[in-house]
Backbone as a ProteinNet text record, in pm:
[ID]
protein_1_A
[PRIMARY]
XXXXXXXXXXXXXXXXXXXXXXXXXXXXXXXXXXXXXXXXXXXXXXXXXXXXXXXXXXXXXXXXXXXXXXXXXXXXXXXXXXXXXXXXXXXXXXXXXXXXXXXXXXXXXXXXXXXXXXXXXXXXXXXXXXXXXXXXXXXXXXXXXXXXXXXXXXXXXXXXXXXXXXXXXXXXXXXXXXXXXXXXXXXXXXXXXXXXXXXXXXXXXXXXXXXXXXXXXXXX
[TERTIARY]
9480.2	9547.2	9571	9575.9	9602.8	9718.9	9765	9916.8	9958.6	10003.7	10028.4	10143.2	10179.5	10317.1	10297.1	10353.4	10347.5	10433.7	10464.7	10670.8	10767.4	10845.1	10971.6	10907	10810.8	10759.1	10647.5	10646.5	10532.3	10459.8	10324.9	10211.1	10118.6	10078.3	10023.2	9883.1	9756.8	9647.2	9577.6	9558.2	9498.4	9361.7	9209.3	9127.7	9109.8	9056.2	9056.9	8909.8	8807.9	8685	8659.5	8566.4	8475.9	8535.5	8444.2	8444	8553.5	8694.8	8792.3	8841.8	8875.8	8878.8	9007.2	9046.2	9156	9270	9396.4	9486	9519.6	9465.1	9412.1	9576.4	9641	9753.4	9716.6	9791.8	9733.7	9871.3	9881.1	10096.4	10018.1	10115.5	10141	10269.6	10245.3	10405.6	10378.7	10548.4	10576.3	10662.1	10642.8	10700.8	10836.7	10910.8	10974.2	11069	11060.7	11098.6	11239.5	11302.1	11385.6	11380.1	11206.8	11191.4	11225.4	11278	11279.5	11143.6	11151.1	11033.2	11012.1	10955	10926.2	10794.2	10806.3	10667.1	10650	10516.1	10569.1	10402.7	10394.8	10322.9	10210.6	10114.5	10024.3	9921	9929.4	9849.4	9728	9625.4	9506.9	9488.3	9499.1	9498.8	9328.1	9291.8	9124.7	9074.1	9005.9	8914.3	8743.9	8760.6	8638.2	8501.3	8401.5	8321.4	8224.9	8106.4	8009.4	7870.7	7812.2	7672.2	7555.5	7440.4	7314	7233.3	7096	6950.4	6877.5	6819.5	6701.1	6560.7	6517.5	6331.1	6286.2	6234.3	6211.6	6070	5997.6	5865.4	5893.9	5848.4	5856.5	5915.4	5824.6	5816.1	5943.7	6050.6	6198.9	6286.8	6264.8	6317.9	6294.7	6172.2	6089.3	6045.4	6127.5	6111.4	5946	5876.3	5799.5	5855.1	5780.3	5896.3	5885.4	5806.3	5824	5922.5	5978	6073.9	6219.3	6162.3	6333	6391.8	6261.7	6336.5	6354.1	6328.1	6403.2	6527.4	6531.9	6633.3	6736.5	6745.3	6800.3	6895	6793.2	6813	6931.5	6869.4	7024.8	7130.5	7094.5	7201	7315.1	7244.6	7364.9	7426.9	7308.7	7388.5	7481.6	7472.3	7573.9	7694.4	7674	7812.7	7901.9	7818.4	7923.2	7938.5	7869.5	7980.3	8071.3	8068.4	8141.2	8239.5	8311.3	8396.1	8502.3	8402.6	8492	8633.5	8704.1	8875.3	8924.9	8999.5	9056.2	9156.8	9266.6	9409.6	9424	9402.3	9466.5	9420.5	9519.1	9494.8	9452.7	9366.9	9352.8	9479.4	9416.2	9505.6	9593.6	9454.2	9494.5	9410.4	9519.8	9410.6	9317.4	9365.7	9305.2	9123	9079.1	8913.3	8836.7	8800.7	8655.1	8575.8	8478.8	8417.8	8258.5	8184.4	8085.1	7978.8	7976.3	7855.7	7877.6	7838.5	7836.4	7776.7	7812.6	7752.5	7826.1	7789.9	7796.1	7812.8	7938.5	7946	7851	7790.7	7636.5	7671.5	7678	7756.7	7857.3	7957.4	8086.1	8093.1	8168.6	8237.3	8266.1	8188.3	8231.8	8109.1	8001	7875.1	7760.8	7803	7725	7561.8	7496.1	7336	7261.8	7123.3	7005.7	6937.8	6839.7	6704.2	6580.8	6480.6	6426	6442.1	6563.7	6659	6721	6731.3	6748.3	6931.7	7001.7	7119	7150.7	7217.3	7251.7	7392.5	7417.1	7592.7	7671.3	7761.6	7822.9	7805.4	7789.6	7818	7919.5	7888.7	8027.3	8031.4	8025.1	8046.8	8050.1	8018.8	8007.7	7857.1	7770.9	7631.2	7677.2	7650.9	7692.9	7518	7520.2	7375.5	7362.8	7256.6	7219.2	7117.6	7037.8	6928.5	6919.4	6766.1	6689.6	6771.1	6791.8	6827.4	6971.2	7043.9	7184.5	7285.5	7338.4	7423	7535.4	7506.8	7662.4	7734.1	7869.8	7983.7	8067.4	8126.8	8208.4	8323.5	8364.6	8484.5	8591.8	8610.4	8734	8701.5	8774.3	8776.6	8730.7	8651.8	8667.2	8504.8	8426.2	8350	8268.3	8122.2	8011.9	8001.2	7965.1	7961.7	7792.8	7749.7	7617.4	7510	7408	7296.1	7143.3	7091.8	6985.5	6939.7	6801.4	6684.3	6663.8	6760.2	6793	6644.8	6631	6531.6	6562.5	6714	6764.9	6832.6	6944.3	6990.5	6936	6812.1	6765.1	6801.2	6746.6	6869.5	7040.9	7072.6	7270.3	7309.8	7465.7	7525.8	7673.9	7762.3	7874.6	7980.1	8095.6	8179.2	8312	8365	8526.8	8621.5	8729.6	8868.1	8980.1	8950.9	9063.3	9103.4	9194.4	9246.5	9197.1	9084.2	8980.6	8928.5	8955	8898.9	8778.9	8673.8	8532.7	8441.9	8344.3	8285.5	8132.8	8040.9	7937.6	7884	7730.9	7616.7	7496.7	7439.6	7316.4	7197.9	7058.2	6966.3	6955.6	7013.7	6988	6835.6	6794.4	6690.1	6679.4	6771.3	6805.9	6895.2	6938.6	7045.8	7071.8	7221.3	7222.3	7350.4	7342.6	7492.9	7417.7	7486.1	7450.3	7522.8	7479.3	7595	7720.3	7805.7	7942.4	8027.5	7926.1	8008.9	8124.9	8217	8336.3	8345.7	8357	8363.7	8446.3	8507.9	8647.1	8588	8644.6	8652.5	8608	8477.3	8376.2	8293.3	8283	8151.2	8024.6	7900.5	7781.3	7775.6	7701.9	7605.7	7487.5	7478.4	7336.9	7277.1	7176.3	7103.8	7089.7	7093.2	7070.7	6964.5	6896.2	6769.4	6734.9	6623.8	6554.2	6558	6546.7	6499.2	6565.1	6503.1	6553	6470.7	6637.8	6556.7	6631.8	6559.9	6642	6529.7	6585.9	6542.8	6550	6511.2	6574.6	6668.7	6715.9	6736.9	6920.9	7005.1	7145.4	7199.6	7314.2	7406.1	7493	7451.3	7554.6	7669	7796.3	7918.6	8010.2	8064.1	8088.5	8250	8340.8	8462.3	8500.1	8524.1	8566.1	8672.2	8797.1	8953.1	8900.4	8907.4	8902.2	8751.5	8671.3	8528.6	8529	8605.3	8633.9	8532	8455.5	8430.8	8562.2	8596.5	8671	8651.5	8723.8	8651.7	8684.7	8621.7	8609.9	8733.8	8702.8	8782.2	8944.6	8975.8	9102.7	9138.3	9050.6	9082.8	9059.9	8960.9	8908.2	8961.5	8997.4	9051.3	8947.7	9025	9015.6	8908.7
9685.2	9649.7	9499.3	9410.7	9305.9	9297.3	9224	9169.9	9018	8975.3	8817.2	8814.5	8694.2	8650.1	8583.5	8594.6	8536.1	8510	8387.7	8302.7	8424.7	8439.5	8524	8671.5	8722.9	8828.7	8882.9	8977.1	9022.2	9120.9	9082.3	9164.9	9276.5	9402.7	9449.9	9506.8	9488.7	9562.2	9634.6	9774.1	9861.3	9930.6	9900.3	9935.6	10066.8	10118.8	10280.3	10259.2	10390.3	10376.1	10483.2	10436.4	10451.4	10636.1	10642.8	10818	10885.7	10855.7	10899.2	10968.8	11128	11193	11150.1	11196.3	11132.5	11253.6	11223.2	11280.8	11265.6	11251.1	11210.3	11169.1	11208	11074.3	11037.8	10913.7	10823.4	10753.4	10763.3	10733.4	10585.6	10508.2	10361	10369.7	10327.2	10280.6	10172.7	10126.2	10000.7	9997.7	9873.6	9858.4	9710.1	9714.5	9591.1	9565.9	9418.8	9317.1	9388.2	9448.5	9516	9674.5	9687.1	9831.4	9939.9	9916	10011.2	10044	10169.6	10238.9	10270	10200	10286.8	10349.6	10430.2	10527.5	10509.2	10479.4	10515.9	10619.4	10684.3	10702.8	10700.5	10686	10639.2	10773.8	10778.4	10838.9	10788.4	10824.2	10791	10802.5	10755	10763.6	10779.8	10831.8	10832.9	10717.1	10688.1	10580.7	10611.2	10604.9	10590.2	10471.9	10475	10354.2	10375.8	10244.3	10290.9	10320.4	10363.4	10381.1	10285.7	10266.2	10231.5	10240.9	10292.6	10274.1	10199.8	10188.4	10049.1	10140.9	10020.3	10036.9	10025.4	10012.1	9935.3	10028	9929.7	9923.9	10117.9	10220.4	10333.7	10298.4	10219.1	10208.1	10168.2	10109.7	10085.2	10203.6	10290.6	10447	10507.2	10552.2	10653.1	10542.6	10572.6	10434.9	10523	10428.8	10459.7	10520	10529.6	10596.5	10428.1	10362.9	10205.3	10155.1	10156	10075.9	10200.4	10310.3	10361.5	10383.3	10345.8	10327.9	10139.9	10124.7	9951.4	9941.2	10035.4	10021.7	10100	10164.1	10259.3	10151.8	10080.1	9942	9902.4	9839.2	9753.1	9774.4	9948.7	9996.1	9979.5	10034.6	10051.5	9898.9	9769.9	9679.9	9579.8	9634.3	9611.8	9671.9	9774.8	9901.4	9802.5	9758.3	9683.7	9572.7	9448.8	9335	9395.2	9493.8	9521.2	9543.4	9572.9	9649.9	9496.2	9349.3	9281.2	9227.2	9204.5	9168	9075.8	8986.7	8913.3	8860.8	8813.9	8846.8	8763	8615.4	8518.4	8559.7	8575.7	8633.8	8503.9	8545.7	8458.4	8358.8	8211.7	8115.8	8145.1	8220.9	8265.3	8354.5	8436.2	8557.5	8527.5	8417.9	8394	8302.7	8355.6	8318.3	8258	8161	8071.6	8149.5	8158.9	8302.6	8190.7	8303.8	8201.2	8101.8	8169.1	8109.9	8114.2	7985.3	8015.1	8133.4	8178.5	8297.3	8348.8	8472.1	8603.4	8725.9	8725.3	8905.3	9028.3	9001.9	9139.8	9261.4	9298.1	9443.4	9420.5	9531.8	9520.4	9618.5	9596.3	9712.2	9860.5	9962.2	10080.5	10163.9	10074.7	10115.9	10201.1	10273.4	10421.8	10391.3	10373	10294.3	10432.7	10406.5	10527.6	10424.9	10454	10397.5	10492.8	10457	10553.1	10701.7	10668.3	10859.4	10880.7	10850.4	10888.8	10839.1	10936.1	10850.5	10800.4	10703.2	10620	10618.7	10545.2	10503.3	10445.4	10433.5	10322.2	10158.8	10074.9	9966.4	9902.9	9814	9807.6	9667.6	9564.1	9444.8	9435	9258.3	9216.2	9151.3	9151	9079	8969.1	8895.5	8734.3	8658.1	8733.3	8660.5	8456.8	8447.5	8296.2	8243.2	8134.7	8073.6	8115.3	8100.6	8093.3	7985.3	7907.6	7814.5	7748.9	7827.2	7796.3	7803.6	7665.4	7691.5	7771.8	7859.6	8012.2	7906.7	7913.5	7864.2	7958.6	7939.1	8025.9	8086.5	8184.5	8182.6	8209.6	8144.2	8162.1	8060.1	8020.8	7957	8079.7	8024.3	8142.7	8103.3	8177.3	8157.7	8261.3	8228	8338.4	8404.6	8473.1	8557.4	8724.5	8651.2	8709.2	8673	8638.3	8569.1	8691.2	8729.3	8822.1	8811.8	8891.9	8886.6	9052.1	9127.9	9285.1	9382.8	9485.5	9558.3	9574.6	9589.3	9637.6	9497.6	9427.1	9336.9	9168.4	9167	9004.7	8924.1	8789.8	8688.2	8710.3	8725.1	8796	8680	8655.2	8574.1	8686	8750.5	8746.7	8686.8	8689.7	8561	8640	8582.3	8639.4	8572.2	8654.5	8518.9	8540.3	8671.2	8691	8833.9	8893.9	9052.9	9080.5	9120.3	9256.2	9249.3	9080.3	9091.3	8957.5	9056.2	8954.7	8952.1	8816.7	8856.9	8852	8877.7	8950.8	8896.7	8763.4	8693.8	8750.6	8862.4	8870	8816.3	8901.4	8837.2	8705.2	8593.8	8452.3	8427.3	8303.9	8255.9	8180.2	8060.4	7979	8021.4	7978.6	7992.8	7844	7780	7647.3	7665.5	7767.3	7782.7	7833.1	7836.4	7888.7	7960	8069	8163.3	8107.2	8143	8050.8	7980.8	7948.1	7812.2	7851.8	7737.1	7755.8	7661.4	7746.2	7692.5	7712.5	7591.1	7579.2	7651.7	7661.6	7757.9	7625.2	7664.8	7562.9	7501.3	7544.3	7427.2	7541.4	7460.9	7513.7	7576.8	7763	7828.9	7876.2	7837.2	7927.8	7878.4	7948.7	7953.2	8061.7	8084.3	8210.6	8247	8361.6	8409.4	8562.8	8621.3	8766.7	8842.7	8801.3	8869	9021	9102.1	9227.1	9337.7	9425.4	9499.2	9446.3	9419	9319.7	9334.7	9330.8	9293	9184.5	9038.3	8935.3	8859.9	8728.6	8652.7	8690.5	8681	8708.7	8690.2	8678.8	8681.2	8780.1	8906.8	9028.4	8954.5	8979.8	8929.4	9040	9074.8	9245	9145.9	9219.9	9180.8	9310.4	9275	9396.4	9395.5	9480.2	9538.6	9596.5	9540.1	9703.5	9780.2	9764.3	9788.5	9899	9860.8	9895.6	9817.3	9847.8	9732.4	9759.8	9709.9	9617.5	9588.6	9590.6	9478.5	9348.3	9287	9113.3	9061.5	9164.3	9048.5	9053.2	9178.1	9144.6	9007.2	8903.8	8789.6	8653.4	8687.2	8577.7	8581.1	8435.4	8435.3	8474	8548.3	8616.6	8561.5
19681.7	19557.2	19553.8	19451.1	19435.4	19374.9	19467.2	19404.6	19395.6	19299	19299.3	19240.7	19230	19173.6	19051.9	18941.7	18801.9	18750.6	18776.4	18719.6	18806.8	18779.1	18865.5	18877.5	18850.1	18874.1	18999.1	19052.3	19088.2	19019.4	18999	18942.1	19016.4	19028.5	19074.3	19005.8	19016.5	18958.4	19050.6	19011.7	19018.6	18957.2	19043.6	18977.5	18929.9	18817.6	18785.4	18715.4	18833.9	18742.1	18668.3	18606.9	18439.8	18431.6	18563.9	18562.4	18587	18624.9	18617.3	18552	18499.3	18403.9	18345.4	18188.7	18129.4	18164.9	18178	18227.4	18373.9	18461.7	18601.6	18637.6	18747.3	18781.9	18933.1	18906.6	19006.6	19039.4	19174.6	19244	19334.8	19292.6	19330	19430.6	19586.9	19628	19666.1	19666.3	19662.7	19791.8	19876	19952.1	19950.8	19971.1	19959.7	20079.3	20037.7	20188.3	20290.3	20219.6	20228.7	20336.8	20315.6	20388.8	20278	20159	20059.1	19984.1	19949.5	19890.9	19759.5	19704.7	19506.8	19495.3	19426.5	19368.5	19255.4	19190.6	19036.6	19023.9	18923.7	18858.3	18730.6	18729.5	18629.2	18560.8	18492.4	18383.2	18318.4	18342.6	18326.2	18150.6	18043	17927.8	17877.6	17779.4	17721.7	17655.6	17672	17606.1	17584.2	17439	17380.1	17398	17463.8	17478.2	17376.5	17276.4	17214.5	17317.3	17257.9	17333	17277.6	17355.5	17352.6	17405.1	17325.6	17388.6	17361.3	17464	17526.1	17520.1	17552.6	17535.7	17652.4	17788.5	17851	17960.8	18020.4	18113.6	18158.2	18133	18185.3	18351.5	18446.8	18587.2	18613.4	18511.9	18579.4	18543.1	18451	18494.7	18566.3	18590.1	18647.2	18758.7	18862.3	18999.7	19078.6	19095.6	19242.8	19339.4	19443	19576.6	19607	19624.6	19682.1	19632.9	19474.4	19418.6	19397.5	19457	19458.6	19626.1	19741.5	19855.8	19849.4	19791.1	19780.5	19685.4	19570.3	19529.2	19643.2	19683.3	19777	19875.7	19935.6	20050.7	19988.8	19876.8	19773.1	19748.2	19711.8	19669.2	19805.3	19909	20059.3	20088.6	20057.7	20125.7	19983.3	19887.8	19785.7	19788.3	19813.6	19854.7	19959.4	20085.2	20212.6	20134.4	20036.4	20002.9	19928.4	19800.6	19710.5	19805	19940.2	20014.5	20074.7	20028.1	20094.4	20063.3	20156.5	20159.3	20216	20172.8	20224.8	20190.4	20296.3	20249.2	20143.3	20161.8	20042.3	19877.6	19818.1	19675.8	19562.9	19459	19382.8	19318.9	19338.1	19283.5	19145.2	19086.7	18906.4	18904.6	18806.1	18733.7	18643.6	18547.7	18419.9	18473.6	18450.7	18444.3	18341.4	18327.7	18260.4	18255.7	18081.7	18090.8	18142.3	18212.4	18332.7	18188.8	18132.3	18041.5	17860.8	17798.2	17673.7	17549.2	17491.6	17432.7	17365.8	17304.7	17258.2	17324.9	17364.4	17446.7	17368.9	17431.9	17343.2	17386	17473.4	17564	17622.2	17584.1	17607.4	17740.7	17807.8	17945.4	17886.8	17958	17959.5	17840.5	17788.6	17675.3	17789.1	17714	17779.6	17687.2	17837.4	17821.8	17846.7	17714.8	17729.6	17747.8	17839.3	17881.3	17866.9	17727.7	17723.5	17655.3	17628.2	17631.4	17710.2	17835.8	17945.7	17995.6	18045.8	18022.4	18165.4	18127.3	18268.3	18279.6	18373.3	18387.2	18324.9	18298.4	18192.2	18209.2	18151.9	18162	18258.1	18337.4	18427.8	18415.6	18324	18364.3	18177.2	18148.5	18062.2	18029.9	17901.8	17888.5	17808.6	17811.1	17754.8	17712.3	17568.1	17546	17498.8	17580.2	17635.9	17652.3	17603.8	17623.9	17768.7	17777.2	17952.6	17972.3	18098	18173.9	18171.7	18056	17987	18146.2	18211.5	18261.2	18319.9	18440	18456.6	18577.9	18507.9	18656.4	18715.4	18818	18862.6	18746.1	18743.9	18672.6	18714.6	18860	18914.8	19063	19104.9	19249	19356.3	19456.1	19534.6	19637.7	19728.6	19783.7	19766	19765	19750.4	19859	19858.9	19994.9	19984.9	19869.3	19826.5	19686.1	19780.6	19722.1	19729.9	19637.9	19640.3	19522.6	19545.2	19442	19430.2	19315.2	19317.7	19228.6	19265.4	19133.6	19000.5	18996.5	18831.2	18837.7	18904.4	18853.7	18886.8	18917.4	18999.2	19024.3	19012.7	19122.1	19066.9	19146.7	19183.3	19222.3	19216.9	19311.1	19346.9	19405.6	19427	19512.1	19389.1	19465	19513.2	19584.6	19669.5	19589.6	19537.4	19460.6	19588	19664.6	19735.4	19711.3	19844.2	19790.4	19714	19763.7	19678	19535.2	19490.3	19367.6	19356.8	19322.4	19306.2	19163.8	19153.9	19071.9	19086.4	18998.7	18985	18900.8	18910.1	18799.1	18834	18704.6	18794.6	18643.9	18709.9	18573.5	18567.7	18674.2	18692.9	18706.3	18626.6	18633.3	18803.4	18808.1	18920.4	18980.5	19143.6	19145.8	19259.5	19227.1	19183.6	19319.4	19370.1	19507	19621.1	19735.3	19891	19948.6	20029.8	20086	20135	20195.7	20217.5	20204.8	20047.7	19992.8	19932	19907.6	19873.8	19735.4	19626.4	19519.4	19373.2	19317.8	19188.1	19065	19013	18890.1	18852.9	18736.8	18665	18704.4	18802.5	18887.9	18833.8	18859.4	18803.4	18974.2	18916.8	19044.3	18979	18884.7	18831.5	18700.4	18683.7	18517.5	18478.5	18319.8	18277.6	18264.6	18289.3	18262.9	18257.5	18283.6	18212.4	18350.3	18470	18612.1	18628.1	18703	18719.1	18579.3	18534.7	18429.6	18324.9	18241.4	18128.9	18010.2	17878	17756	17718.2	17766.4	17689.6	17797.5	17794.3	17868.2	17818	17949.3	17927.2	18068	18058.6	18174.7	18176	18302.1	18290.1	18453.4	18342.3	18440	18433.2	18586.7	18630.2	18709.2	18678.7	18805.8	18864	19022.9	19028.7	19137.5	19146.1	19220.5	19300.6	19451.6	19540	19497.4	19505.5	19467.4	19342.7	19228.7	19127.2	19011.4	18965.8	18843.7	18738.9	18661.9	18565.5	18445.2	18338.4	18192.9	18214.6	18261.3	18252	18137.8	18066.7	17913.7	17952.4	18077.2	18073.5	18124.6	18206.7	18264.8	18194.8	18106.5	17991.2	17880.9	17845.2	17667.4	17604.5	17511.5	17390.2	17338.2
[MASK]
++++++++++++++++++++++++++++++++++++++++++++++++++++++++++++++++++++++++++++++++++++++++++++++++++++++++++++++++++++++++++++++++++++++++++++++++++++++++++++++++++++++++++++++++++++++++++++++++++++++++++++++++++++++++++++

């Protein structure tokens, strides 16, 4: 869980994913300096997402066995960064959205490929010229650089306690593993790589290997 401090308050966020049925409860405790204990409870409320279908190359639905034991690979060693932690918590919640644009797909758009239904949307698409500048949108260090089957050149970054973010579909990429880098600095270019219609920047945050709607951290 991430917890930070915000003026005389402490904040706590809790990731809750896509597939979580509505009604669901979900118990939070709290511990305090004191050794005293609070519980509270949460209620999973419903939410409506829109849908869309795509067009795209048959061979990125219907995988090869070559390109679905490589997606396979990815999938496992994405699972171990998505898992990383580390104690110091982000400086700020509030995030620089990575790239100029048009939010084209919103978080939680239940995608047909083909007909075919897929998972929900788990990030944000931010449509963008090829080569259009992506910066960090938060301080923090990369800690993953790859060239994916569905999402191509990637970068993910660490902000701290369990919350990271996620550039993929990069044309360039303009950062190096380890680096340690401020909210706004250039790591990338936008571009088509992976499975994509069209040149865009899909930007994913995610709690505790939770994806997230981005827009809760970006102005409006």
């Amino acid at each position: 869980m991430l917890v930070v401090r915000d003026g005389g308050e402490w904040i706590a966020l809790v990731g809750i994913a896509l597939a979580t049925k509505p009604g669901s409860k979900l118990r939070v405790k709290s511990e305090r300096a004191d050794g005293s204990v609070e519980q509270f409870e949460i209620t999973v409320a419903r939410k409506t997402y829109a849908s869309q279908h795509l067009k795209v190359p048959p061979g990125q639905v219907e995988l090869s066995p070559e390109d679905l034991a490589r997606y396979e690979r990815e999938r496992a060693h994405l699972a171990g960064v998505i898992k990383t932690f580390t104690e110091e918590p982000p400086s700020s919640l509030a995030m620089v959205q990575p790239t100029p644009g048009v939010r084209s797909s919103s978080f939680g758009l239940r995608r047909y490929f083909n007909g075919q239904a897929r998972n929900p949307h788990n990030g944000m698409d931010i449509a963008a010229p090829e080569g259009t500048p992506v910066v960090a949108a938060g301080a923090g260090r990369v800690i993953d650089v790859g060239d994916y089957f569905f999402s191509g050149r990637t970068i993910i970054m660490d902000h701290g306690a369990g919350m990271l973010s996620l550039y993929s579909h990069l044309s360039e990429v303009d950062t190096s593993l380890a680096t340690d880098v401020v909210a706004g600095a250039p790591i990338a270019k936008v571009g088509a790589t992976g499975r994509v219609t069209g040149p865009h920047l899909h930007f994913t945050v995610y709690l505790n290997t939770v994806a997230v709607d981005p827009a809760l951290f970006l102005p409006a």
